[in-house]
BAFI-3210 file (N, C-alpha, C; in Angstrom, 3 decimals, decimal comma, padded with zeros to 6 digits):
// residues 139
n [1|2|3|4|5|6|7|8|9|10|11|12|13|14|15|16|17|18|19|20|21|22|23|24|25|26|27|28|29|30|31|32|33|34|35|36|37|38|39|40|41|42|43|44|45|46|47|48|49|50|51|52|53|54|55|56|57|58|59|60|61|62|63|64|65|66|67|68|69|70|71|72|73|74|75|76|77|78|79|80|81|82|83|84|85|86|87|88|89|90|91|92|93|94|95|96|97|98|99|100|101|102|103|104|105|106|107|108|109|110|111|112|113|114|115|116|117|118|119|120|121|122|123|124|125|126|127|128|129|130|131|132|133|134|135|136|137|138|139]
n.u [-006,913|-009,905|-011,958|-013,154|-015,288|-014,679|-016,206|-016,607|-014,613|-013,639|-014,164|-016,969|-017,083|-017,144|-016,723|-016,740|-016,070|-016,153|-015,363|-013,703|-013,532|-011,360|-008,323|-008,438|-011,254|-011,737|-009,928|-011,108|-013,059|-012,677|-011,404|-013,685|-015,454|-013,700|-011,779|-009,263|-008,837|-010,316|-012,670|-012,890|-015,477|-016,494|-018,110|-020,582|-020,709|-019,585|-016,856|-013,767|-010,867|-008,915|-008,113|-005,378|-004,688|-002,155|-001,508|-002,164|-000,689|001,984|002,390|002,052|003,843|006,258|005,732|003,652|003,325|001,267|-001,202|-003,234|-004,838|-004,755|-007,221|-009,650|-009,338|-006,685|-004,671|-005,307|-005,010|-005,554|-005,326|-007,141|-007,073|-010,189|-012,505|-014,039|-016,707|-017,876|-015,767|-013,459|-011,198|-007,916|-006,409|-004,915|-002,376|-002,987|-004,422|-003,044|-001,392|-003,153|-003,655|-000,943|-000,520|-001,843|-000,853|-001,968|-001,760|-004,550|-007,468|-010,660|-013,923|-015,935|-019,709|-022,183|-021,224|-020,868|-018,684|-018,498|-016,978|-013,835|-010,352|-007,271|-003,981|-002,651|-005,207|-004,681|-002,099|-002,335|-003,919|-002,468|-000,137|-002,104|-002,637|-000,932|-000,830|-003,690|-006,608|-008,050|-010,206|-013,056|-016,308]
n.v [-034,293|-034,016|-033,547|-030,156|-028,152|-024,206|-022,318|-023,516|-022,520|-019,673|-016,006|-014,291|-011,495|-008,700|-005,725|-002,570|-000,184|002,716|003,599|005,931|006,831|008,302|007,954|008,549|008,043|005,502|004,252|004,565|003,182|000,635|000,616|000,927|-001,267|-003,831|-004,385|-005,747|-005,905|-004,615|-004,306|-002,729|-000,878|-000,471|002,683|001,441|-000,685|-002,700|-005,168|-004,463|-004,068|-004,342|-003,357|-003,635|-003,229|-002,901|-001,686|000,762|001,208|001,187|003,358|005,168|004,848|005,529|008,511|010,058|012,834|012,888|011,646|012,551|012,946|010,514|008,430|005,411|003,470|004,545|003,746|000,752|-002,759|-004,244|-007,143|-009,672|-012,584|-015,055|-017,547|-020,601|-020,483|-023,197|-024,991|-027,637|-028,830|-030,725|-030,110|-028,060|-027,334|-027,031|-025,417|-023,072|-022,616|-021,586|-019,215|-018,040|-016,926|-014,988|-011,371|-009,937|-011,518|-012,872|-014,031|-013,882|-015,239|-016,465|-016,743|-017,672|-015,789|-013,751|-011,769|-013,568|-013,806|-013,932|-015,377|-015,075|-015,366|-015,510|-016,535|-019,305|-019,744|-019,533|-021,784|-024,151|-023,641|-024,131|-026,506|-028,353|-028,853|-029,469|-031,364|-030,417|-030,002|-029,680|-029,302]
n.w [006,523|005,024|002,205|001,328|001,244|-000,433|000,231|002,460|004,232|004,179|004,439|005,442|005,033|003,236|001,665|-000,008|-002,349|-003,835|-007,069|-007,440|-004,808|-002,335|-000,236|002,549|003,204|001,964|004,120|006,634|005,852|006,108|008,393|009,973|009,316|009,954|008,351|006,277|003,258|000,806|-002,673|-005,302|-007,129|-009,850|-012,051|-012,784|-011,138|-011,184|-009,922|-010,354|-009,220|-005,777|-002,871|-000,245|003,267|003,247|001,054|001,547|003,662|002,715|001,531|003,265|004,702|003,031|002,631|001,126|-000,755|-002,237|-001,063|-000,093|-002,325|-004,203|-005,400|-005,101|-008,071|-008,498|-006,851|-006,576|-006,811|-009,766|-010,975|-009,680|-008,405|-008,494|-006,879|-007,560|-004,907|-004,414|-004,962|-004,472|-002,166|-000,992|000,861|003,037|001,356|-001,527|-001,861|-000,557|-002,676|-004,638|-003,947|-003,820|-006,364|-006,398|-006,509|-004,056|-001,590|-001,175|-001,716|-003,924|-003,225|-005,253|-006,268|-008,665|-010,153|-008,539|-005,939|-002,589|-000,475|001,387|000,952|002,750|002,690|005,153|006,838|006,020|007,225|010,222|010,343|009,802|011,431|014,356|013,412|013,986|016,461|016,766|015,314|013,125|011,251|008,661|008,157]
ca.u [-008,098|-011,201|-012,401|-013,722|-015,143|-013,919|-017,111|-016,172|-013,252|-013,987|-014,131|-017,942|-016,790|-016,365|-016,476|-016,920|-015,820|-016,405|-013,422|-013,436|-013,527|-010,478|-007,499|-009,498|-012,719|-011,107|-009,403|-012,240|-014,304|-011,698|-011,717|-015,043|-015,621|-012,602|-011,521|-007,720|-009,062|-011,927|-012,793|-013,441|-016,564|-016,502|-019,471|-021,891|-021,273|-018,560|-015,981|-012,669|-010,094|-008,828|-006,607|-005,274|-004,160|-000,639|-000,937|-002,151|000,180|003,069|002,280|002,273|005,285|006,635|005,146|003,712|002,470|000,042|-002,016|-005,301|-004,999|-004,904|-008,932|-009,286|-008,808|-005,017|-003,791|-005,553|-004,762|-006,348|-005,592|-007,786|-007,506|-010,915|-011,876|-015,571|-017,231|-018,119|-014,594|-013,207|-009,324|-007,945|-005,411|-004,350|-001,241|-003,457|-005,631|-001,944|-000,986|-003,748|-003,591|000,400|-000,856|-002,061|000,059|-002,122|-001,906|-006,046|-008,712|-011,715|-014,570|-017,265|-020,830|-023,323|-020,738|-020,657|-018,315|-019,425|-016,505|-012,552|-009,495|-006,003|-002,785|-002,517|-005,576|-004,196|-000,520|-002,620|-004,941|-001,507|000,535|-002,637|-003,263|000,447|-001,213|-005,022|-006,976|-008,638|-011,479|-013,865|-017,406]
ca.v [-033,488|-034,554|-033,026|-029,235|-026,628|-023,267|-021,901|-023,736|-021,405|-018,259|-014,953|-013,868|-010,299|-008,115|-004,424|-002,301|000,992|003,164|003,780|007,706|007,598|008,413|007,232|008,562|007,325|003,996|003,921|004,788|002,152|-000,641|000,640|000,553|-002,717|-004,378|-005,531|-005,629|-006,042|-004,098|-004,429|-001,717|-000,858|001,070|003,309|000,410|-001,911|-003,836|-005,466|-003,793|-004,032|-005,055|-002,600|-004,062|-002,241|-002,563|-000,462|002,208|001,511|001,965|004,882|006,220|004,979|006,424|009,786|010,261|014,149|012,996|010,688|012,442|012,949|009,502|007,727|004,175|003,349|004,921|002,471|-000,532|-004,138|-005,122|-008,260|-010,376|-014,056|-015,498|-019,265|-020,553|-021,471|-024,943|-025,575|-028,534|-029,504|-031,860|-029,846|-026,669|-026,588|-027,236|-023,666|-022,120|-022,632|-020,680|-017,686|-017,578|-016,516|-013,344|-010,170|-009,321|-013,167|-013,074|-014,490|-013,814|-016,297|-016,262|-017,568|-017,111|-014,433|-012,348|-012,153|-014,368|-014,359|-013,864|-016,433|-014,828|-016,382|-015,464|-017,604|-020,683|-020,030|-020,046|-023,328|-024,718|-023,107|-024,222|-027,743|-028,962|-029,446|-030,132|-032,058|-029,572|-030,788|-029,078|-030,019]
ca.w [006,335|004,199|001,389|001,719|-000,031|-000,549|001,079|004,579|005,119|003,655|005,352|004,727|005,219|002,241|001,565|-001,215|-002,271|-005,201|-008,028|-006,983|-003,088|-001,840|000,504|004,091|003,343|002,009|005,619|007,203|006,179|006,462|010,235|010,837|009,129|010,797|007,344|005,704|002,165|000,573|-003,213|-006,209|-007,609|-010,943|-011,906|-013,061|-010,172|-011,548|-009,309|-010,662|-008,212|-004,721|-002,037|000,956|004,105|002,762|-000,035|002,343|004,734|001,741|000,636|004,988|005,119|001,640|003,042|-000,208|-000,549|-002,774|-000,555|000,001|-003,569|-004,696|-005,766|-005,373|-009,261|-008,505|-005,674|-006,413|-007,530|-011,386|-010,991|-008,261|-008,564|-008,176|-006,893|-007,272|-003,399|-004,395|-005,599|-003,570|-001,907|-000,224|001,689|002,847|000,281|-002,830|-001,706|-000,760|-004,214|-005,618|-003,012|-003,931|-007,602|-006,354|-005,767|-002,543|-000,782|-001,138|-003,163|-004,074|-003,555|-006,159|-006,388|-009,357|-010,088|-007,607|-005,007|-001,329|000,594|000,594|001,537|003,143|003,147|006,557|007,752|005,791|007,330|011,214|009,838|009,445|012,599|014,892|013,132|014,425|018,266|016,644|014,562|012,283|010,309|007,969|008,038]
c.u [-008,892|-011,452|-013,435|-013,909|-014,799|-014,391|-016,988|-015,411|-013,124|-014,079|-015,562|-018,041|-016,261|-016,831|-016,451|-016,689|-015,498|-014,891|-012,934|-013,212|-011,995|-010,025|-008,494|-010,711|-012,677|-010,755|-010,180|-013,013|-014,000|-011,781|-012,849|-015,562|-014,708|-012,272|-009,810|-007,866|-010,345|-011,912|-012,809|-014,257|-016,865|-018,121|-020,585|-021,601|-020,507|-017,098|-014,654|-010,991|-010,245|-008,066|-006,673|-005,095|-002,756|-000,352|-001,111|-001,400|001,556|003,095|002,599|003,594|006,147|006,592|004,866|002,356|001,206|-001,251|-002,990|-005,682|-006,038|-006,796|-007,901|-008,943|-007,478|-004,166|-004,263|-004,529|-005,490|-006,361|-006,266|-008,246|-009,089|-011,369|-013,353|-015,592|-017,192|-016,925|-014,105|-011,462|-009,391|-006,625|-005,156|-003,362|-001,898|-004,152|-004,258|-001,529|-001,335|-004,020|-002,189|000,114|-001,207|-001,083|-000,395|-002,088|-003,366|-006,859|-009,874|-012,868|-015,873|-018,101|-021,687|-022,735|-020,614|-019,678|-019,082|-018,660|-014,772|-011,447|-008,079|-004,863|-002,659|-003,286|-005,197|-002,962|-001,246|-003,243|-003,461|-000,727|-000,533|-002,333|-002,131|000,319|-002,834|-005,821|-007,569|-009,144|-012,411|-015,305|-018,510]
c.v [-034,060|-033,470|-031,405|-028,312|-025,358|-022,406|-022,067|-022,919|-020,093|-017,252|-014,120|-012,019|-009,539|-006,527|-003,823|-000,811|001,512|003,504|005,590|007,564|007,152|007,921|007,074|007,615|005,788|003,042|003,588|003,879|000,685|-000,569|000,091|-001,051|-003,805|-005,351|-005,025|-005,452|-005,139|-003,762|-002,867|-001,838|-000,001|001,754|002,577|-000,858|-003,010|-003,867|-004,997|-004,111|-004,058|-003,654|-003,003|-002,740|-001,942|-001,288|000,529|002,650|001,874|003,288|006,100|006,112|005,945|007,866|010,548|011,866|014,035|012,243|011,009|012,820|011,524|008,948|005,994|003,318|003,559|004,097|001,131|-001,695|-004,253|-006,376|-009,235|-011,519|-014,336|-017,218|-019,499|-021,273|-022,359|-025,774|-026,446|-028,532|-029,886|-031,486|-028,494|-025,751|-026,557|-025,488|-022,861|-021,533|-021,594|-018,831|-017,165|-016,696|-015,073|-012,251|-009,856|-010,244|-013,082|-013,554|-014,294|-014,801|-015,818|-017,260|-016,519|-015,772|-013,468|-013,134|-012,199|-013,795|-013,847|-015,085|-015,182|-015,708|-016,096|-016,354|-018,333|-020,863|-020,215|-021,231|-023,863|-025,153|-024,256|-026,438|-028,740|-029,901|-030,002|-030,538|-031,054|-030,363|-030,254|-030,036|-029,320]
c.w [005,182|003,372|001,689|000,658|000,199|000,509|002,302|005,179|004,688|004,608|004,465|004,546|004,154|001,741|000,543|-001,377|-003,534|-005,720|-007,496|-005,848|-003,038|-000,665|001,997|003,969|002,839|003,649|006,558|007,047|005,946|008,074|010,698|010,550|009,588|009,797|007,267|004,133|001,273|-001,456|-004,178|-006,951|-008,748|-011,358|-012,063|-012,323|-010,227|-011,082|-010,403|-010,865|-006,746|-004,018|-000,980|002,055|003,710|001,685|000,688|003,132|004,036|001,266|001,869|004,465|004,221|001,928|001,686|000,129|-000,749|-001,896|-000,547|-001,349|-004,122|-004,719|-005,585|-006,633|-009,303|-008,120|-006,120|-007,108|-009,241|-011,423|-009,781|-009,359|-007,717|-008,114|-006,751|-005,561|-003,647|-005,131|-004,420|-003,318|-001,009|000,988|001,596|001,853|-001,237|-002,779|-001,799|-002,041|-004,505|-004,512|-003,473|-005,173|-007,629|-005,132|-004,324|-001,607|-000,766|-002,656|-003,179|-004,302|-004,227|-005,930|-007,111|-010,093|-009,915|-006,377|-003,026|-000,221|000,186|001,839|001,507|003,343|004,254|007,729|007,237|006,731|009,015|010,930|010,647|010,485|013,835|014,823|013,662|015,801|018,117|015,704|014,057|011,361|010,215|007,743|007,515]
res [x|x|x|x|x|x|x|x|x|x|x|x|x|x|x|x|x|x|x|x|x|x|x|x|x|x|x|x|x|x|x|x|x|x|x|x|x|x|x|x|x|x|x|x|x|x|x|x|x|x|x|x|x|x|x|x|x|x|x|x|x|x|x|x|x|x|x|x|x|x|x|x|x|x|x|x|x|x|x|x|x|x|x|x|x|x|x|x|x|x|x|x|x|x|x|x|x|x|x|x|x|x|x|x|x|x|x|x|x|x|x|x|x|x|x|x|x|x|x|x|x|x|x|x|x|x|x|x|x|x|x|x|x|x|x|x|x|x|x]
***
């Protein structure tokens, strides 16, 4: 594979949801947006935190009383690795690397500092799975 930027493989799909709204309306608009990941937004607009579907789906499973309790500030992530778009690699395991770094397998792609875009260990691990039977090449 040839040289690519971060931007080529990105998932331009990203979601946003205030530090107060709660578990449902979190759910709810992971559904409708047909995302897995959706960000936190504290009162002045400033990226936060991250919550996947997992944490929501831990907490089902858990059968936690409190659930429609919980705000997004409660469940989330604090830490979200971020990777600038125009950052370059030369291989799928150099990006793996930096996705392993974060607790949720995702990253956050920035531009101008704001977030563009986000990377899953899950599409690197199909890239990978796929690229075995085909030439895969970023352009």
């Amino acid at each position: 594979m040839s040289s690519a930027r971060i931007r080529d493989i990105m998932s331009p799909y990203v979601i946003y949801c205030d530090e107060d709204d709660k578990i449902p309306d979190i759910a709810q608009k992971m559904m409708e947006n047909w995302v897995d990941t959706i960000f936190v937004r504290d009162k002045d607009g400033k990226v936060i935190g991250v919550i996947t579907d997992g944490i929501i789906w831990k907490l089902v499973a858990k059968a936690d009383k409190n659930i429609y309790n919980y705000k997004a500030k409660d469940i989330m992530y604090k830490k979200i690795i971020m990777v600038d778009a125009d950052r370059t690699f030369n291989n799928l395991e150099d990006l793996k690397v930096v996705i392993e770094k974060s607790p949720v397998k995702r990253v956050a792609v920035v531009s101008n500092g704001n977030i563009i875009g986000i990377i899953r260990k899950k599409f690197i691990e199909r890239v990978k799975r796929y690229s075995r039977h085909f030439d895969v090449v970023f352009s």
